[in-house]
C-alpha positions as CSV (number, residue, x, y, z in Angstrom):
1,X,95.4,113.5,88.9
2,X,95.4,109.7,90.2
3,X,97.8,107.0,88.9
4,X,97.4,103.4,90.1
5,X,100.1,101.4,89.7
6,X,99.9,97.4,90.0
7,X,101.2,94.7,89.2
8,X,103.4,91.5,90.5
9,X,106.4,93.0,89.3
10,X,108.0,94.1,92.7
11,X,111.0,95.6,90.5
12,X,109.0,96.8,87.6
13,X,107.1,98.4,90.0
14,X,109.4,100.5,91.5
15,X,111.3,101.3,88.3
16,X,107.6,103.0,87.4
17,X,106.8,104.6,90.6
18,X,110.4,106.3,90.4
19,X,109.9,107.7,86.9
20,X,106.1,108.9,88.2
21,X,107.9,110.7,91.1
22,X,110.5,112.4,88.7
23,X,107.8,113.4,86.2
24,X,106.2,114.9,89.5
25,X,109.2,116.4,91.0
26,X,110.4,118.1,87.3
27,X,106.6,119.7,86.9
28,X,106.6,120.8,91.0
29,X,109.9,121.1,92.2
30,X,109.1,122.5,95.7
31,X,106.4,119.6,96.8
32,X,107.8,116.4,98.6
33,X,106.1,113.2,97.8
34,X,104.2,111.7,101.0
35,X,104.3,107.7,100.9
36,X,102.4,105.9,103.0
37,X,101.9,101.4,103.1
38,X,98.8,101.4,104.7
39,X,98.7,98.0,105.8
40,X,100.7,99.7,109.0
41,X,97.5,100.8,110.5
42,X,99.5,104.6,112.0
43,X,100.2,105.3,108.2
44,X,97.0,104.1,107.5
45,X,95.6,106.9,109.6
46,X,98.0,109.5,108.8
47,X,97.2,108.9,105.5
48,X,93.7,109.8,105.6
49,X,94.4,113.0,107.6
50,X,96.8,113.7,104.6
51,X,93.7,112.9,102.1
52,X,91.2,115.0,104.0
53,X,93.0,117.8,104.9
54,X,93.4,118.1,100.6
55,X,91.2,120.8,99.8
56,X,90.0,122.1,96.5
57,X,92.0,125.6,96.5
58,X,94.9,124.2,98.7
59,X,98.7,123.5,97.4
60,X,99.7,120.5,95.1
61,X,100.0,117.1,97.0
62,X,101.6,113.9,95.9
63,X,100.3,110.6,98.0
64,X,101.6,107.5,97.5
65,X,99.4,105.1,98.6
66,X,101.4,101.5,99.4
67,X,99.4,98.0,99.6
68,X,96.1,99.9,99.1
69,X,93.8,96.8,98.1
């Protein structure tokens, strides 16, 4: 599942992204939540290794993506 959240509300924002994660970490307690602002070109990277290493049969993942556009 994907959820994009935008907006200009820096604290609205967070507020939302917090009560995604808890949704997330009540349905899959044992996954961690992998956040990377990929305007820093290292998490940019690390960040697509984490996407492409994702395959179809392999264990739940939760990626935030930071300053994606």
């Amino acid at each position: 599942m994907i959820t994009i959240i935008h907006g200009t509300e820096e604290i609205l924002l967070k507020e939302r992204l917090q009560e995604e994660l808890g949704k997330f970490a009540r349905k899959h307690p044992d996954v961690t939540a992998e956040i990377y602002d990929v305007a820093d070109e290292q998490q940019w990277t690390a960040c697509q290794q984490a996407l492409k290493t994702a395959g179809l049969f392999s264990t739940t993942q939760c990626i935030v993506i930071k300053h994606y556009s």
